[in-house]
N, C-alpha and C positions, 0 to 999 in steps of 0.2 A: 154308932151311926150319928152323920152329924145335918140338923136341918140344913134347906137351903139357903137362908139366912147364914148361919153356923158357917157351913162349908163356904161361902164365898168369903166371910171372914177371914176366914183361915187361909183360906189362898193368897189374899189381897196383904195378909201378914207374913207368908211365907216369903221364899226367896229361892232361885237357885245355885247353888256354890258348884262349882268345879274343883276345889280341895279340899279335902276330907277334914274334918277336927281329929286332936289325936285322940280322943274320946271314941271317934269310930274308928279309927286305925287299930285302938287297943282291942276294940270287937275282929279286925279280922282274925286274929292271932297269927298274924305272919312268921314266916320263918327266913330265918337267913337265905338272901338269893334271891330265887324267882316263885316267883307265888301266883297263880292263874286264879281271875275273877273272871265273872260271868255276869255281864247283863242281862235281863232280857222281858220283854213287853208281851202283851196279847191285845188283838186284835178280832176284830167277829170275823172279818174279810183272810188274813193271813195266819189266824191261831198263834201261836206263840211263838217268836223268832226272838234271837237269844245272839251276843257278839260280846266274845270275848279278847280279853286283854290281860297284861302282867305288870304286876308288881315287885319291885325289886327292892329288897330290905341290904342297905349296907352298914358297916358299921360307922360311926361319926366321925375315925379317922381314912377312910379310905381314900387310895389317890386313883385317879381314873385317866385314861389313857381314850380318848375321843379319835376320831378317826369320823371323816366323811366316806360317802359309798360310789357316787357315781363318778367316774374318772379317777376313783382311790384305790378300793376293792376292785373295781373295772376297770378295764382300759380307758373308757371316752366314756364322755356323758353319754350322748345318744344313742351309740352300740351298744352301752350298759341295757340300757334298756330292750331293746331291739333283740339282741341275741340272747338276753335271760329269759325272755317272752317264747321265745320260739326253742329254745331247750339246750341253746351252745354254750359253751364254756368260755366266757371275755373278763375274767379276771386275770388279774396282776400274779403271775408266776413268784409263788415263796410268801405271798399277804398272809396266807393260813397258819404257816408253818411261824412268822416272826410272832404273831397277834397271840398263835396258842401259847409261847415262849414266855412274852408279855404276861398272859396272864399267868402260867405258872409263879412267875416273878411274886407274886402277888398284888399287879394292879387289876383293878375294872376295865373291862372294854364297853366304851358306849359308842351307837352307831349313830350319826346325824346325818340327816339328809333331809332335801327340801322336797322331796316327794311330796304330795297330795296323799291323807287320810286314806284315801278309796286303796293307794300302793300299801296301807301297811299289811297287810295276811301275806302278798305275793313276797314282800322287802325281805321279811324275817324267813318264810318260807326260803328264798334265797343266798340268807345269810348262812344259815344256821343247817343247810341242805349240801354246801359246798364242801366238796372234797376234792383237796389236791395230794395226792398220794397217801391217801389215809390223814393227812393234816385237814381237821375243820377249825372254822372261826369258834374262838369262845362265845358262849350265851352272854347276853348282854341289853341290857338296856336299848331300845329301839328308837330314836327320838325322830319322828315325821312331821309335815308341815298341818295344823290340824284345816287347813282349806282346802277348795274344790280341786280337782288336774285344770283347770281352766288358768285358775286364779293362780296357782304354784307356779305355770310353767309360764305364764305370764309377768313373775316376780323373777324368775329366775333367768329366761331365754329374754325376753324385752327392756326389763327393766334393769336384769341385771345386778340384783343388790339380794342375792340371797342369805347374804351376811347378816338383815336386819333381824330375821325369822330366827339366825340362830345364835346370834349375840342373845337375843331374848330369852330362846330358848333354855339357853347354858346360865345365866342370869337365873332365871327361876328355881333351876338348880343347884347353883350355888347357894341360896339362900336357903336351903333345906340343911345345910350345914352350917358349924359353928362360925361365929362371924371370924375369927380367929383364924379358920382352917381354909385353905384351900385346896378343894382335892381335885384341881384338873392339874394334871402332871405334864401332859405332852399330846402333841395334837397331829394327824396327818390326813394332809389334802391336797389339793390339785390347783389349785386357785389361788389367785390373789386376797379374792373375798374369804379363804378359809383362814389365810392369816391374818387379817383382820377380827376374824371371827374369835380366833385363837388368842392373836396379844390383849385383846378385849378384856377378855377373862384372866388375864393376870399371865399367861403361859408364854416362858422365854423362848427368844426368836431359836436360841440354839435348838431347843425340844419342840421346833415346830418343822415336821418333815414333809417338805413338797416332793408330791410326787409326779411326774410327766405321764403321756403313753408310753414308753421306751420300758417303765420299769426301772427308771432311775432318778435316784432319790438326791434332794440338795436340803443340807440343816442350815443353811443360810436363808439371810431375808430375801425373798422373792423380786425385791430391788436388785440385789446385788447379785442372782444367781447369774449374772453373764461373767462375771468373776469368780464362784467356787467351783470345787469340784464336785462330782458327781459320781455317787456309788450306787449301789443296785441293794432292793429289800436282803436278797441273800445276804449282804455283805453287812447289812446292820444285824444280822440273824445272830452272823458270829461274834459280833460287838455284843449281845443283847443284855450280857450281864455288865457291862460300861454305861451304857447309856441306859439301860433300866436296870438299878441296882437292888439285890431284893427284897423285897418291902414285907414286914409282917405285922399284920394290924392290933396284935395284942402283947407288944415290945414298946417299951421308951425306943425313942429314934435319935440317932444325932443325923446331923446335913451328909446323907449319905452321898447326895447328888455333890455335894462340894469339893466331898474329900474322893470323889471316884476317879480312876484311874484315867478314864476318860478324858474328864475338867482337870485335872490338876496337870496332865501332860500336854493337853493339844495346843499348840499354836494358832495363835489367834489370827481370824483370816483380813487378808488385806483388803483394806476399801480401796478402790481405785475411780480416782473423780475423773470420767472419760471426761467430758468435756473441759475442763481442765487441763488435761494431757494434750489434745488435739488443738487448745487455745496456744498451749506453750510452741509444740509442731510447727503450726501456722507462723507464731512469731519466730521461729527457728531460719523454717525459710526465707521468710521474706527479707532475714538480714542476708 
C-alpha cells in the first residue's frame, strides 16, 4: 500500500502507452492466429463491465491481402450499413468464396474500414457471420476508425479523406515487421481513396482491385478504369492461383509474383490520353 504522498508520486511518474513492450507480449503467451483478451474495470455504480478484443500473432514473413468493407464486401456504402443493421444480405456475390481461396493460398486477410469504435462487435459480428452458400470470410484482423460515429462519418461523408485514418493505420502496421519486409500484397476497394491508401503502403496498381456495385472488378489504376476492362470476383476466383500464387511462410521464396503465369503472359494495358485524341479530332476537322 502506497501513502498519499507515495501514490501521487507514482502517478505523476507513470504514463499511459497504447503498445504493449514485448516483455508483456511475452507474458501473454500467444499463439499462432487469433488470441482473445479481455478488459475489464469495476465500478460501485455499474460492478464490473469487461470489453473484449483480439490479438493476432503472424509470422514475421507473412503477406497480407487487405481489402475495405463498406462498398467492398457490400454493395454501397450506405446500404452496407442499412441492410446489415436490419438482417439483409448486401454483399458482393462470390467476395466469400474468392477471400476463403486467398487465404487457403496462404495469405492474411485484414479487414479496414473507417467505421467508428462503437461499429466494432456489430463489423466482425458481420464479417465472420456471413455465409454465401456455405462460403464464410476468413478470421482476420479487424482494423476500425478508433473515433466517435460522429467524427468517422464526418471524415469520411464531408470531408472525404478517409484515406488519412488508413494510410496511418496500415503504417503502424507495417512497422510491426521487419523493415526489410513488406507484407501487404494486394488490396481491394471501391474508391479512389482506397488506392491511394493502397499505393501508399508500397502495393502495385496491378494488385490493387477496385471494385463497383455491379460486382465488377478493374486491376487498373482508378484513373484509367474508363479504358480497362472489367471482370467480376467469380472470374478472379478462377484466376486465384495467378494472381495469388501460394505462399508458404516456413519455405525460402523466390518472386513467385514475377515469374507467375499471370505477369509473365498478360499484356500490358493501353493508356489512352483522351484529351489528347479529341485535341487531334478537333484539329482533324477543322482542316
Amino acid at each position: 500500500d502506497l501513502s498519499g504522498d507515495a501514490a501521487a508520486a507514482a502517478a505523476e511518474n507513470s504514463r499511459s502507452v497504447f503498445t504493449p513492450s514485448p516483455q508483456q507480449l511475452e507474458m501473454l503467451n500467444l499463439k499462432d492466429g487469433r488470441n482473445e483478451i479481455t478488459f475489464s474495470c469495476y465500478s460501485s455504480l455499474w460492478g464490473t463491465q469487461t470489453a473484449s478484443a483480439y490479438i493476432y500473432l503472424m509470422p514475421w514473413n507473412s503477406k497480407v491481402v487487405v481489402s475495405d468493407v463498406d462498398g467492398t464486401i457490400t454493395k454501397s456504402d450506405v446500404l452496407g450499413h442499412v441492410m446489415t443493421a436490419i438482417g439483409r444480405d448486401w454483399s458482393q456475390t462470390g467476395i466469400s468464396e474468392l477471400f476463403k481461396n486467398i487465404r487457403k493460398n496462404g495469405y492474411h486477410v485484414m479487414y479496414l474500414s473507417a467505421r467508428s469504435i462503437g461499429q466494432a462487435a456489430s463489423t466482425r459480428d458481420f464479417l465472420f457471420n456471413l455465409d454465401q452458400n456455405g462460403a464464410k470470410l476468413p478470421v482476420g484482423p479487424v482494423i476500425i476508425s478508433p473515433d466517435g460515429i460522429l467524427p468517422s462519418l464526418f471524415r469520411e461523408m464531408i470531408l472525404k479523406r478517409p484515406d488519412e485514418f488508413k494510410i496511418a493505420s496500415l503504417e503502424t502496421i507495417r512497422e510491426l515487421f521487419p523493415e526489410d519486409w513488406n507484407p501487404f500484397y494486394a488490396g481491394f476497394g471501391n474508391r479512389p481513396t482506397d488506392e491511394i491508401s493502397y499505393s501508399a503502403l508500397g502495393i502495385p496498381t496491378s494488385r490493387i482491385f477496385t471494385i463497383n456495385p455491379k460486382g465488377q472488378v478493374t486491376l487498373n489504376s482508378v484513373k484509367t478504369s474508363k479504358t480497362s476492362q472489367w471482370c467480376t470476383l467469380q472470374g478472379i476466383n478462377e484466376l486465384v492461383y495467378d494472381f495469388f500464387p501460394e505462399w508458404r511462410e516456413d519455405e525460402d521464396h523466390v518472386n513467385h509474383d514475377k515469374f507467375s503465369e499471370y505477369n509473365y503472359w498478360k499484356v500490358p494495358a493501353v493508356e489512352i490520353d483522351i484529351e489528347n485524341e479529341l485535341e487531334k479530332e478537333k484539329k482533324g476537322k477543322v482542316k
